[in-house]
N, C-alpha and C positions, 0 to 999 in steps of 0.2 A: 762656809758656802752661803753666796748670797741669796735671796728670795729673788724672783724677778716678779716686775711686775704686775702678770694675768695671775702671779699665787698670790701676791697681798689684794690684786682685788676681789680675788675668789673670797680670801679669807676673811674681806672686810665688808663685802654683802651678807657672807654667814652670819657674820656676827653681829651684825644690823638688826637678821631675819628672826633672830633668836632674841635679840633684847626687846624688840619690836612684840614678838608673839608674846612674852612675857609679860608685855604692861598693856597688851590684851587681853590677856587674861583674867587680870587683875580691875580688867571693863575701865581702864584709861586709853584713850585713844594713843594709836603709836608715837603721835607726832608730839609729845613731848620725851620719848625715849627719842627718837630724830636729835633735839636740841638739845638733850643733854649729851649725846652722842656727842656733839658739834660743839659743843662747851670745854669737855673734857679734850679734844680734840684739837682746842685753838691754843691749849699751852703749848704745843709740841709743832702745829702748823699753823699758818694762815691762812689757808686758800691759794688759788690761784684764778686766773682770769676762765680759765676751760669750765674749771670746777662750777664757778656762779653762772654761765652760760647755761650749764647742763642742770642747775636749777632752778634756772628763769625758764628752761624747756618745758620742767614737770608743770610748776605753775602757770604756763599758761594752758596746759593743755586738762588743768583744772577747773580752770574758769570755761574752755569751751565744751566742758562738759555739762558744767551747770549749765550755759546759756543753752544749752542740747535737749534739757529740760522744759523748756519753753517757746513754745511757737507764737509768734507777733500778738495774737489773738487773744489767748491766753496769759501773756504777758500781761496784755494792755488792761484785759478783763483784772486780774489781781491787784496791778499799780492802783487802778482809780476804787478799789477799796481799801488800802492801804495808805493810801497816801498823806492823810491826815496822820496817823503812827509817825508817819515816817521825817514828816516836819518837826512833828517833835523829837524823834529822835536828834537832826541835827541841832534842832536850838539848844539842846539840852545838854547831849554825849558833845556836841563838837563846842557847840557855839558857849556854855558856861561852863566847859573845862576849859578854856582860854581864857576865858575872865580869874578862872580861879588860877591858871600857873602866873597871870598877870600881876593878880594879887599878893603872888609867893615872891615875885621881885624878877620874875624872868624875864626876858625879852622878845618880842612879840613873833620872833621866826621860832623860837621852842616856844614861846606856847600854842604857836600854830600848830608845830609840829606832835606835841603832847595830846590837842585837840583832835588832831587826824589821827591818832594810836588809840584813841580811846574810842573813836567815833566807830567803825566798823566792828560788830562781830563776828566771831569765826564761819565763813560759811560751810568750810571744811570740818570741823568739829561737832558743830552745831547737826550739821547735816548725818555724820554721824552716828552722832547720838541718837537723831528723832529715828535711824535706821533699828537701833539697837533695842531704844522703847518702843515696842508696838503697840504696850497698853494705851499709850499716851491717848487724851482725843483727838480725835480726827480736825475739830476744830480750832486747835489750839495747834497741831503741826500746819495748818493750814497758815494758819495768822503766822508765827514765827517764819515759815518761808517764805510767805509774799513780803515781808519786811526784809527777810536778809538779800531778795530780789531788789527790792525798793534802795537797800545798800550796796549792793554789791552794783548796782548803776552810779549813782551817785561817788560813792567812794572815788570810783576814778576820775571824777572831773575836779575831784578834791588834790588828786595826784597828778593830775595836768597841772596845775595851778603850785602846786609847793614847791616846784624847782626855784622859782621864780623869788618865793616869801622866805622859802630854807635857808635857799643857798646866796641870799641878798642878789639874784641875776635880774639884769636891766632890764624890764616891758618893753620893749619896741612894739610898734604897728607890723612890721613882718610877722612877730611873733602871733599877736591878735588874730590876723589873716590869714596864719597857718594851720592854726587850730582850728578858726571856721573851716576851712577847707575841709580837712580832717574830717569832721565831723558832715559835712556834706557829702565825701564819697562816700565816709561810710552808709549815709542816709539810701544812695544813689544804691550801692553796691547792697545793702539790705533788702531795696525794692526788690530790685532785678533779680536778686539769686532767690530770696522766699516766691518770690513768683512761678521762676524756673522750677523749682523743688516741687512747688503743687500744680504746676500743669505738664509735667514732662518727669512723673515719677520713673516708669521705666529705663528714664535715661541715667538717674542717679543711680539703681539699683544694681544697673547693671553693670555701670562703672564700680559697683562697691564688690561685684564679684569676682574684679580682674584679682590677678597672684599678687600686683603691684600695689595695692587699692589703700592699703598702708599707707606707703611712701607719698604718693599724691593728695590722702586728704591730709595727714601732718604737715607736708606743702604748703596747701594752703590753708590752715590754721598760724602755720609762723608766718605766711605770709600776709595773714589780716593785721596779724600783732608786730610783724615789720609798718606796716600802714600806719597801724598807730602810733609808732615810736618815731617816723621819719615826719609827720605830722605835728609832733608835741603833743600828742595822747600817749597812754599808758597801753603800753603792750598787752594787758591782762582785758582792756576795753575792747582792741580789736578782737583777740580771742572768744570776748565774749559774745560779738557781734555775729561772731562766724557761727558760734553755736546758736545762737537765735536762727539764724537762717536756714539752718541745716534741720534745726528741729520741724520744720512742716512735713520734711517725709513721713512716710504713715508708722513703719516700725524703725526706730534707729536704733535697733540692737543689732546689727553689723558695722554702723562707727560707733559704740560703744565698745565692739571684742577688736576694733583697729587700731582703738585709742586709748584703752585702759592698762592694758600692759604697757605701751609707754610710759604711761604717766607714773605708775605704780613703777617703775625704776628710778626715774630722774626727778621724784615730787621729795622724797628722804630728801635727795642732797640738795635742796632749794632750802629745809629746815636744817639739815646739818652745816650748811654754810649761812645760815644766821646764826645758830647756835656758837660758830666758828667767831664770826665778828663781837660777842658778849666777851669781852677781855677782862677778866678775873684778876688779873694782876697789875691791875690799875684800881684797883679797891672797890669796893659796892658803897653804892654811894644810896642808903636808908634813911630818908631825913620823915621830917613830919608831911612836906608834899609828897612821899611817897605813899605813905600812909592814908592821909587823905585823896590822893587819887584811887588806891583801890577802893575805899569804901565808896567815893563817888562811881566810882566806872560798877560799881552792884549798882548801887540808887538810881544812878540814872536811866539807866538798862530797866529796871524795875519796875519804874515812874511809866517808860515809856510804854510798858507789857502790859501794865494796870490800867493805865488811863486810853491806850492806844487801842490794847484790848477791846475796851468797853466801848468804842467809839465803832471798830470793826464787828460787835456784835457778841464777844464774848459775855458768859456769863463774870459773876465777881469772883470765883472762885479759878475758872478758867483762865482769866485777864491774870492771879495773882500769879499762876504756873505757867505762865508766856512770860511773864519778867523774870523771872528768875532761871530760865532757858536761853537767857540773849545776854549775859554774862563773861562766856571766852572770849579771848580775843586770840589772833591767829596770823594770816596770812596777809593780810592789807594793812594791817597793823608793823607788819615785816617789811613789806616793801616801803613804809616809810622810812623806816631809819636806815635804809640804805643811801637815804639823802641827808642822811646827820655826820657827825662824827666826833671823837673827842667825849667827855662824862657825859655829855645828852644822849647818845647814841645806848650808852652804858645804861643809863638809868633805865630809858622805855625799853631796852631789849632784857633788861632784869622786868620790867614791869607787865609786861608782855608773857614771860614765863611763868609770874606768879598768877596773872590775870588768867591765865586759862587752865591750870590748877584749880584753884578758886571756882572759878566759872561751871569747871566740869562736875565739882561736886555738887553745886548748885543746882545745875540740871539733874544731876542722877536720885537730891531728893527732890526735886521741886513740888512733888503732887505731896509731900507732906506737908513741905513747906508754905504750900501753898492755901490749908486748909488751916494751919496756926495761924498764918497772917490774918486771917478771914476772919476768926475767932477775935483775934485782937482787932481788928479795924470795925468787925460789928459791934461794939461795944461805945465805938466814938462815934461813928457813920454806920444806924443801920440802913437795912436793906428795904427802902420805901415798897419795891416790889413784892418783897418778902409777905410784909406787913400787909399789903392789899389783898393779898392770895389768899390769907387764913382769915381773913373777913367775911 
């Protein structure tokens, strides 16, 4: 008798829901049970075109959650004390990990691309974890999100731009003037709608109590993220713009319980169909750049926590547990090497999975780790502040 179907997908959420709660329990985030899920999964299938559609769904309706988090205001207040971090972050994670895959003998579309894999941290991960630590300080979750803010903007105009350098496609002046566009409506359409939201709240509210209220804001959430994609922006930009907008209402815990259970279905198979694209039987390809880009994608992450820290106001000890919390790497990391293919595609999607391994353990000691570092760095650099205090 065959299975039809609605029983193997009954059977293959259960069994999701159950490996999932397991490497919860174990306080590793699910989403690398998702990819290995999608790993063990890609001997036997590949995918199909429905299946990665219904994973570009979850992710974008993850990025408009985080943009849900942040109203223009508030935004703009975090970027301009971050924003020093956050230049260093790219000269460093994007812009001298391309010098170094350069120097391994690559070609300048993978070490672009190796650059954009490294560049972004998990905002998904990351964001998890600060949920999980509540001890952490208040300052130091502060700094790590206004930076994965500062990234999570940036990243996608790094992702409008790789088609072009990935996939060797020709620049035209159309192209140039489509993205301006893009970027103009969305500028247009940010005004207009944050404005709407805070002078006319009863009209959102009330539209959020129809039976239907679901259906129409997921609407138009794909429909920001179609904007960006018929554009030449990244889907995940539009998405994010939406949640900017939508965050000036006063309480948005009614698009939170519209949009979470979506998401929380169709965000798995957005990681189990990367997990899916990691082809194992094309061999693992472990060289000494592989090597050397994890310890680089810690240091520079590290570099950037310590010094970025300390510029945003952390103490030495607090700057050294902001670096060592910006570590995974995750979801933007993913959608690049959906523009790769062939052993490049292989290696950062193996790098990607060891990187955020790595990464999570990293945050979960980090306040240890953060206070041997100190130990050892006060010893070469002490702490002139220190010193003046007990005077």
């Amino acid at each position: 008798m065959e299975l039809n179907m609605i029983v193997l997908l009954g059977l293959a959420l259960a069994v999701i829901s159950v490996l999932s709660l397991i490497i919860e329990r174990l306080f590793f985030p699910s989403i690398l049970a998702f990819i290995a899920i999608g790993v063990a999964v890609g001997f036997f299938w590949g995918g199909n075109e429905v299946f990665k559609i219904a994973g570009e769904i979850g992710i974008i309706l993850l990025f408009f959650l985080l943009g849900l988090k942040f109203p223009l205001g508030e935004l703009m207040k975090r970027l301009k004390l971050v924003w020093k971090a956050g230049v260093l972050d790219i000269v460093l994670a994007f812009g001298v990990t391309i010098g170094i895959a350069l120097l391994f003998g690559l070609d300048f579309s993978q070490s672009f691309l190796i650059g954009a894999v490294l560049f972004a941290t998990s905002s998904s991960i990351s964001a998890r974890m600060l949920e999980r630590h509540a001890d952490k300080h208040e300052d130091v979750k502060e700094f790590v999100l206004a930076l994965l803010i500062f990234e999570d903007i940036f990243a996608p105009l790094i992702l409008t731009v790789a088609p072009f350098i990935i996939q060797d496609e020709p620049i035209e002046v159309s192209d140039i003037g489509k993205v301006f566009a893009g970027f103009l409506i969305f500028g247009v359409l940010l005004f207009i709608g944050s404005r709407f939201v805070k002078k006319q709240p009863k009209i959102a509210k009330h539209l959020l109590r129809q039976d239907d209220a679901s259906i129409g804001l997921i609407g138009l959430i794909l429909f920001f993220a179609g904007i960006g994609m018929v554009f030449g922006l990244s889907e995940i930009l539009g998405a994010f713009i939406a949640g900017i907008m939508l965050a000036g209402i006063h309480d948005v815990r009614p698009l939170k319980r519209l949009t979470v259970p979506v998401r929380d279905l169709f965000l798995p198979i957005f990681f189990i169909s990367f997990g899916i694209s990691i082809n194992l039987e094309q061999g693992v390809i472990v060289n000494t750049l592989f090597f050397v880009l994890i310890v680089w994608g810690v240091l520079s992450k590290w570099i950037v926590g310590r010094v970025g820290g300390r510029m945003y106001g952390l103490t030495r000890v607090q700057a050294n547990e902001a670096g060592f919390s910006l570590a995974p790497r995750g979801e933007f990391s993913i959608l690049f090497t959906a523009l790769s293919n062939g052993a490049i595609n292989l290696f950062v999607g193996l790098y990607i999975f060891v990187s955020a391994i790595i990464g999570i353990v990293l945050f979960r000691f980090s306040e240890i780790l953060a206070a041997k570092t100190e130990e050892k760095l006060e010893k070469v650099l002490p702490d002139e502040n220190k010193d003046d205090s007990n005077k």
